[in-house]
VOGU-3710 file (C-alpha; in Angstrom, 3 decimals, decimal comma):
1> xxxxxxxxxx> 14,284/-49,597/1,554  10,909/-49,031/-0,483  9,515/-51,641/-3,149  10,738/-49,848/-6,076  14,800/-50,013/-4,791  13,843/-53,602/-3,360  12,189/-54,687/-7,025  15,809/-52,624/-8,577  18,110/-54,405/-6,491  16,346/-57,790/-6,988
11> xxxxxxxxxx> 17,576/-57,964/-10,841  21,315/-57,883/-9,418  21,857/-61,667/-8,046  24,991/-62,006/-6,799  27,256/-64,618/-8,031  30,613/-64,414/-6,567  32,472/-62,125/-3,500  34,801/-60,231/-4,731  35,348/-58,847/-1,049  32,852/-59,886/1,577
21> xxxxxxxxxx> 34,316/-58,085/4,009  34,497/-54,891/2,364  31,335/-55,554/1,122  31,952/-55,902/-2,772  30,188/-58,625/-4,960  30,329/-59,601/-8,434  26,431/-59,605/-9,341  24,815/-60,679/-12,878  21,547/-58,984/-14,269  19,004/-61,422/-14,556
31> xxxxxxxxxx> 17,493/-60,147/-17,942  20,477/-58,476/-19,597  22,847/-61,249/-18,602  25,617/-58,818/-17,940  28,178/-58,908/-15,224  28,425/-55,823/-12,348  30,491/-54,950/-9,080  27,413/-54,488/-6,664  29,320/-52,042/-3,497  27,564/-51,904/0,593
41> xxxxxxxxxx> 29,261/-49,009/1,614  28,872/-47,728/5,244  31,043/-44,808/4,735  29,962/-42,458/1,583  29,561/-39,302/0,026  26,097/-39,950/-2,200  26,932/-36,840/-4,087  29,961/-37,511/-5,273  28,660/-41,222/-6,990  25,595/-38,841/-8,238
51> xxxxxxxxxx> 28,435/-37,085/-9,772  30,238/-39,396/-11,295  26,587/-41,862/-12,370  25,239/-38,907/-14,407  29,039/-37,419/-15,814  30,882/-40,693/-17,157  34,454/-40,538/-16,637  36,885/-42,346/-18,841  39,791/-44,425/-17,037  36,905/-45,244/-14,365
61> xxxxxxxxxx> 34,198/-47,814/-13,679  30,889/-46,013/-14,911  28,074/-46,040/-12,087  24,716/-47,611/-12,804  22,432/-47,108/-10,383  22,744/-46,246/-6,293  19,965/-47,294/-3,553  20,273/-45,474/-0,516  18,642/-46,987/2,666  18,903/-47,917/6,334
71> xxxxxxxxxx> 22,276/-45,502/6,264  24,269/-47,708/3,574  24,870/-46,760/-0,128  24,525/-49,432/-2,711  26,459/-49,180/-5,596  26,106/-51,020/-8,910  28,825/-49,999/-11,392  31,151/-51,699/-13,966  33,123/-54,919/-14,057  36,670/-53,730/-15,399
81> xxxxxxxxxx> 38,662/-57,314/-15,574  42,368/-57,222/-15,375  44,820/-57,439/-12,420  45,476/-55,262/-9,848  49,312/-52,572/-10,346  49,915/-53,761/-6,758  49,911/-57,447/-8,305  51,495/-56,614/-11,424  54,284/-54,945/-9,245  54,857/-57,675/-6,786
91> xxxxxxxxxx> 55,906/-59,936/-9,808  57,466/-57,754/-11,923  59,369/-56,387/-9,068  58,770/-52,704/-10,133  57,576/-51,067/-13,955  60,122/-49,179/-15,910  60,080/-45,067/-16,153  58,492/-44,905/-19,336  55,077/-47,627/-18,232  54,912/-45,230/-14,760
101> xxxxxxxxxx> 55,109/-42,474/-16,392  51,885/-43,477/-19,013  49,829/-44,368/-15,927  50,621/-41,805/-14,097  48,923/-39,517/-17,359  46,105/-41,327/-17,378  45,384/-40,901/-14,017  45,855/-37,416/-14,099  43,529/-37,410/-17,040  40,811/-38,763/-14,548
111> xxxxxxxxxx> 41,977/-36,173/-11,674  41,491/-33,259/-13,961  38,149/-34,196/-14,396  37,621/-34,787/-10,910  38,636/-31,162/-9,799  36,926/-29,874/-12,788  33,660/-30,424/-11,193  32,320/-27,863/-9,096  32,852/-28,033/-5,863  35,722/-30,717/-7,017
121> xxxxxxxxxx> 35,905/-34,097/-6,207  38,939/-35,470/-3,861  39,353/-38,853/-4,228  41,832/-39,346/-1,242  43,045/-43,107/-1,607  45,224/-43,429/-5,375  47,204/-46,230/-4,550  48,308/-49,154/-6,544  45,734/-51,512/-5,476  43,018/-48,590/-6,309
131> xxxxxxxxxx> 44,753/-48,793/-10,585  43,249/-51,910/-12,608  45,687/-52,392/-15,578  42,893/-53,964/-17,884  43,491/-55,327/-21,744  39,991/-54,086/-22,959  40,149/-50,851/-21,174  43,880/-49,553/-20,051  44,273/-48,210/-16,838  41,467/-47,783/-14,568
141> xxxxxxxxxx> 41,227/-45,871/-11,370  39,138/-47,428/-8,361  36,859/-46,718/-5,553  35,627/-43,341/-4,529  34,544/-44,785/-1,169  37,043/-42,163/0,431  36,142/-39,542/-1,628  34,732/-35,929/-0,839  33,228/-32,391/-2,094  35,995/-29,806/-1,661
151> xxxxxxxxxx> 34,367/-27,391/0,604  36,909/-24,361/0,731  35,615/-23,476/4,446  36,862/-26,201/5,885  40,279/-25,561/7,796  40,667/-29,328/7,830  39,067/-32,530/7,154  35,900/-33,876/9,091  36,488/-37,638/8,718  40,237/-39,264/8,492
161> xxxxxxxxxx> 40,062/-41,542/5,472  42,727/-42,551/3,701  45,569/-45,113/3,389  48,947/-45,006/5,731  52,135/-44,716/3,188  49,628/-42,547/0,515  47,141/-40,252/2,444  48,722/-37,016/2,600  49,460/-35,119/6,040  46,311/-33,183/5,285
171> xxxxxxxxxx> 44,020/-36,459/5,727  45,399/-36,765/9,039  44,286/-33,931/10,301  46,569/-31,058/9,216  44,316/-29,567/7,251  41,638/-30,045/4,882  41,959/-31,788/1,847  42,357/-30,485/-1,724  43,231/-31,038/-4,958  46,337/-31,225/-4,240
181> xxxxxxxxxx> 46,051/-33,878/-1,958  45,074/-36,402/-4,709  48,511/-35,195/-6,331  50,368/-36,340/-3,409  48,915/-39,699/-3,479  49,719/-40,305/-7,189  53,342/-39,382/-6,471  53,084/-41,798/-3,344  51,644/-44,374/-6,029  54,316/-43,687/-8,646
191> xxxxxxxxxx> 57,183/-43,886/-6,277  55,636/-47,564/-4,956  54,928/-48,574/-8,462  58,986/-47,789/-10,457  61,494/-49,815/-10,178  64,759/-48,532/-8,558  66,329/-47,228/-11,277  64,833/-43,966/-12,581  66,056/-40,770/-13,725  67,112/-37,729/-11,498
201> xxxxxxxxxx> 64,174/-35,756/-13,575  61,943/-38,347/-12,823  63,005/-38,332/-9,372  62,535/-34,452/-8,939  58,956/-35,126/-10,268  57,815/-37,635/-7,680  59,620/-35,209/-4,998  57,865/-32,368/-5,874  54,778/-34,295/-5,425  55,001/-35,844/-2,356
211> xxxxxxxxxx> 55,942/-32,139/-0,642  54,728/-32,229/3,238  53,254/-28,454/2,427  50,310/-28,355/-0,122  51,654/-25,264/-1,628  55,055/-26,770/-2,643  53,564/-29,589/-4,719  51,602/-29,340/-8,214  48,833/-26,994/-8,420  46,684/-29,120/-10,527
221> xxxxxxxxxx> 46,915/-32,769/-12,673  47,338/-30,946/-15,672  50,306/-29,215/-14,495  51,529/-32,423/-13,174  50,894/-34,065/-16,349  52,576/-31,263/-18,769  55,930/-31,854/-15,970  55,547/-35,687/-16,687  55,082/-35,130/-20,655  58,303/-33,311/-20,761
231> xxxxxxxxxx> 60,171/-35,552/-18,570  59,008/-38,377/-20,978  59,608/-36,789/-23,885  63,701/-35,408/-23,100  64,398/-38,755/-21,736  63,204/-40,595/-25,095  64,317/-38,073/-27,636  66,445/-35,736/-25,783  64,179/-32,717/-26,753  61,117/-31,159/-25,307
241> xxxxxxxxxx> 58,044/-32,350/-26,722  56,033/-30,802/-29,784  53,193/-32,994/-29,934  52,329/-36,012/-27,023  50,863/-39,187/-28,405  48,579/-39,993/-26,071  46,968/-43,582/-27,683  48,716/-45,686/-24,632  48,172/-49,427/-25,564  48,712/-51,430/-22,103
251> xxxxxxxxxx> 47,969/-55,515/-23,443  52,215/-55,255/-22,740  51,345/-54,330/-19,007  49,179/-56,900/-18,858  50,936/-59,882/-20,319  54,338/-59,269/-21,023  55,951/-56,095/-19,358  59,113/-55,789/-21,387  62,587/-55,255/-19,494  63,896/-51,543/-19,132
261> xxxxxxxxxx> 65,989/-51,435/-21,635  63,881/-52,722/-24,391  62,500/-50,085/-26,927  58,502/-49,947/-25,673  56,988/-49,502/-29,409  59,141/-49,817/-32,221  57,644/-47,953/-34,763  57,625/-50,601/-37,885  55,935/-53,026/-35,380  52,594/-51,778/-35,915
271> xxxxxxxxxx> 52,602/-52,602/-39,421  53,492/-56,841/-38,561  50,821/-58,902/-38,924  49,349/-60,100/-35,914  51,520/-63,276/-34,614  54,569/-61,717/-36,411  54,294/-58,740/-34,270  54,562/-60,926/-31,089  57,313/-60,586/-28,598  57,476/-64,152/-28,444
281> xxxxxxxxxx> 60,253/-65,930/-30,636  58,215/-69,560/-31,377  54,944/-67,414/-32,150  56,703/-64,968/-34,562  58,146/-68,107/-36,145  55,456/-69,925/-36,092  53,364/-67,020/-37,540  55,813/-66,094/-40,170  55,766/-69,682/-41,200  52,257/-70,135/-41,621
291> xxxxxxxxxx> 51,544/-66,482/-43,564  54,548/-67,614/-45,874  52,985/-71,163/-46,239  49,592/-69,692/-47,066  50,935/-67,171/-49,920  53,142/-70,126/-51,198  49,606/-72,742/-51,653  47,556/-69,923/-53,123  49,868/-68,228/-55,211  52,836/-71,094/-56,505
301> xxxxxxxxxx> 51,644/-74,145/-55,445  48,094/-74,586/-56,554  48,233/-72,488/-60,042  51,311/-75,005/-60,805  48,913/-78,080/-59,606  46,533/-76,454/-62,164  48,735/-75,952/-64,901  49,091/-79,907/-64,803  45,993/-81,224/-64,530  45,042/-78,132/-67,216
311> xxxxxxxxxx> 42,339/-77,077/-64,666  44,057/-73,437/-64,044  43,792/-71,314/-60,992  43,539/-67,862/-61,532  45,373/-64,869/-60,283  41,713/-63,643/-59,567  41,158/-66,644/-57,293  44,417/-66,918/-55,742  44,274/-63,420/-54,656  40,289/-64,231/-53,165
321> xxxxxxxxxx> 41,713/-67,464/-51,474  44,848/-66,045/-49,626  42,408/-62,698/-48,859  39,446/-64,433/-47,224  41,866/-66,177/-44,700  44,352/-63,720/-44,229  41,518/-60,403/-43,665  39,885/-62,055/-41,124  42,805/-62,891/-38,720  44,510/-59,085/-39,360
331> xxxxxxxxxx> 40,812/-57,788/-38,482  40,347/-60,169/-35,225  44,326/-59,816/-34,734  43,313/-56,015/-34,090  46,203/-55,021/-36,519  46,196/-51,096/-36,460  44,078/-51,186/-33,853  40,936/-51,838/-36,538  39,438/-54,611/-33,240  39,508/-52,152/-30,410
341> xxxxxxxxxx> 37,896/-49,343/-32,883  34,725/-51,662/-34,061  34,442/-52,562/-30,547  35,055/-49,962/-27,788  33,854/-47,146/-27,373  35,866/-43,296/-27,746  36,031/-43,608/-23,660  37,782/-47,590/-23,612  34,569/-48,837/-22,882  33,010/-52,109/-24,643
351> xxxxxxxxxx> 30,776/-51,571/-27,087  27,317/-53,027/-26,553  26,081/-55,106/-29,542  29,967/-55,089/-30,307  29,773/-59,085/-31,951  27,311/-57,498/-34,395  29,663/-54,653/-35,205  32,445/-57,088/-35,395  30,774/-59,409/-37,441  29,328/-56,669/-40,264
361> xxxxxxxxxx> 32,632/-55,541/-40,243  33,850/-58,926/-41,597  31,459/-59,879/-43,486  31,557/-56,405/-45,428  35,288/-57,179/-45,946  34,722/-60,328/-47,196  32,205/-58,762/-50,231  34,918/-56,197/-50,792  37,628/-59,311/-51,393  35,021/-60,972/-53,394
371> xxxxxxxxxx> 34,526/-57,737/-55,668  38,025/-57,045/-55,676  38,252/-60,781/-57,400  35,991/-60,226/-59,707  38,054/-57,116/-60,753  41,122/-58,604/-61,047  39,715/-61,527/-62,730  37,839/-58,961/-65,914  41,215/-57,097/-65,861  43,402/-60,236/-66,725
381> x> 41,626/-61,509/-69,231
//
C-alpha cells in the first residue's frame, strides 16, 4: 500500500465491528463526521465495485472509494441502517404475498441494472440476509463480494461462490453463471421470505424461478418483474394491471408488518394527519384528541375568552395560531410524503445538507401562514 491509499484510508477510523470475522467495520470520517461500512475482502472482483463506485445504483449501498493492496480489496461504501429480512422473518414468522412481492420488484429493479452493464454483473448470493429493509431508504440489496463479469466463454464457473439453499446448480459447477442465475436466487429468497399461505399464481412464479435448467426460468428481471406485476395486480383487483404504482413505502416492514389479511394502504389514509394515520389505537386517539383540542383553544375557546374580557381574538389570528403548530408537525410528520421529498434524494438516498433543506422548508411555510394572516385579517374587516 503506497502513502497516498495509506494517507486515504487513515481518514476512515473505525469505530465499531460490524463483522470482524468477515472483515466488515463501521468506520467514521474524521473531517466529515459521517458514518461508513469499511469491507477487507480476500475474495473480489475489483471491476465489478469500479462498476458499481462510478454508476450509482438505487436499492444499493453506493461505493466510495476502493484501495487495492497486498491482494485484499478495501471497500468504503454506505451505512444503510435498518434490520436485516432474515431478522424481520424470524419474528414475523414469514411476510404476506403482497410485502414479497414489492421486494421482490425492487430487487429486480437493481438486477436489471446489473445485467444491463456490459459484460453484466452476476451477483450470485440474493438471500435474505443480503436485503436491508431500511425506513430512510426501502429495500436495499447487499454485498457483491460473490459477484462476477459474465464472460459468455466460459462453459462454467471458475470459483464456487455462493450460498447452500440459494446458489443455483450453475455455481456448483454445472455450468457458468448468468443472469439467470441471480433469478434463481431471488426465487430461492422469495420462497424463504412468504409465509405459508400464498397463492397458486404466486406459487407458479417462485417455481418457474427456481427451475434446475437455466433455460426454463426467467430470461431477464424485467420479465420476472412484469410476471410479478400481474400476479400482484389480479390478486388485488382481479384484473390485469394498466398502470403499476411503483412508490413502495416500507416504515410498515420495518415497524409494524400488518397481518395478511389487513388492507396494506387504504387509500383515504394518506390524507390523516400524522398520529391519526397510525395503526396504533392509543396514538390515533391520542392524536385525534390533541388536533381536536388545538382547533377547539384557537378557534372557540380563546375568541370567547376575548369576547369577555373585550380584548378580541381574531379569525386572522386564530387561523395563524392553530397554523404555526399544526404545519410544522404535518411537514416533520412527512404527511404526503412532503419529509422524505425535502430530504432524500430521487434514488432513496439522504440528502446531504438535508436539516438546511428541512429547515427553509419550514421556515418558508411559516411566512406563508403569517401572510396568509395578514390576508384574512384585511379581508374581515
Amino acid at each position: 500500500m503506497d502513502y497516498e491509499d495509506r494517507l486515504r484510508l487513515s481518514y476512515y477510523k473505525e469505530i465499531s465491528d460490524i463483522n470482524r470475522e468477515h472483515g466488515v467495520f463501521l468506520v467514521k470520517h474524521t473531517e466529515s463526521g459521517e458514518i461508513f461500512v469499511k469491507k477487507v475482502l480476500d475474495h473480489f472482483n475489483i471491476n465489478v465495485y469500479q462498476k458499481i463506485m462510478e454508476q450509482p445504483i438505487r436499492h444499493m449501498p453506493r461505493v466510495y472509494d476502493l484501495i487495492e493492496a497486498d491482494g485484499k480489496l478495501i471497500v468504503i461504501e454506505e451505512y444503510v441502517s435498518g434490520n436485516d429480512l432474515d431478522e424481520i422473518c424470524r419474528k414475523k414468522g414469514g411476510l404476506p404475498e403482497y410485502q414479497v412481492m414489492d421486494i421482490a420488484l425492487d430487487i429486480c429493479d437493481v438486477l436489471s441494472r446489473l445485467h444491463s452493464f456490459e459484460p453484466p454483473v452476476i451477483h450470485r448470493d440474493i438471500k435474505p440476509s443480503n436485503v436491508k429493509i431500511s425506513p430512510a431508504a426501502g429495500v436495499v440489496l447487499l454485498d457483491l463480494d460473490a459477484a462476477k463479469l459474465d464472460k459468455r466463454d466460459k462453459a462454467v464457473d471458475t470459483e464456487l461462490l455462493g450460498t447452500h439453499g440459494y446458489a443455483a446448480p450453475e455455481q456448483y459447477g454445472f455450468g457458468a453463471s448468468t443472469v439467470r442465475t441471480d433469478i434463481y436466487g431471488l426465487g430461492k429468497l422469495m420462497e424463504a421470505v412468504a409465509s405459508a399461505d400464498i397463492s397458486e399464481s404466486f406459487q407458479h412464479i417462485i417455481e418457474k424461478c427456481t427451475m434446475l435448467n437455466p433455460e426454463d426460468r426467467y430470461a431477464s428481471a424485467n420479465e420476472l418483474a412484469g410476471a410479478i406485476r400481474f400476479c400482484k395486480s389480479v390478486s388485488q383487483t382481479g384484473k390485469a394491471p394498466e398502470r403499476v404504482n411503483t412508490d413502495r413505502q416500507w416504515q410498515t416492514v420495518y415497524n409494524d408488518i400488518p397481518e395478511e389479511n389487513e388492507d396494506p394502504s387504504p387509500n383515504y389514509k394518506k390524507f390523516l394527519p400524522p398520529g391519526v394515520a397510525s395503526k396504533k389505537p392509543v396514538i390515533k386517539l391520542i392524536s385525534a384528541f390533541l388536533y381536536i383540542a388545538w382547533f377547539y383553544l384557537t378557534y372557540i375557546a380563546l375568541p370567547a375568552s376575548g369576547r369577555e374580557t373585550g380584548k378580541g381574538v381574531s379569525l386572522a389570528a386564530s387561523t395563524s395560531m392553530f397554523l404555526w403548530v399544526v404545519v410544522p408537525i404535518l411537514i416533520l410528520g412527512n404527511y404526503l410524503g412532503i419529509r422524505d421529498k425535502l430530504i432524500k434524494e430521487p434514488d432513496g438516498r439522504i440528502k446531504k445538507f438535508w436539516p438546511l433543506y428541512l429547515a427553509g422548508f419550514i421556515v418558508a411555510a411559516m411566512i406563508c401562514v403569517a401572510v396568509l394572516g395578514i390576508i384574512i385579517g384585511l379581508a374581515v374587516k
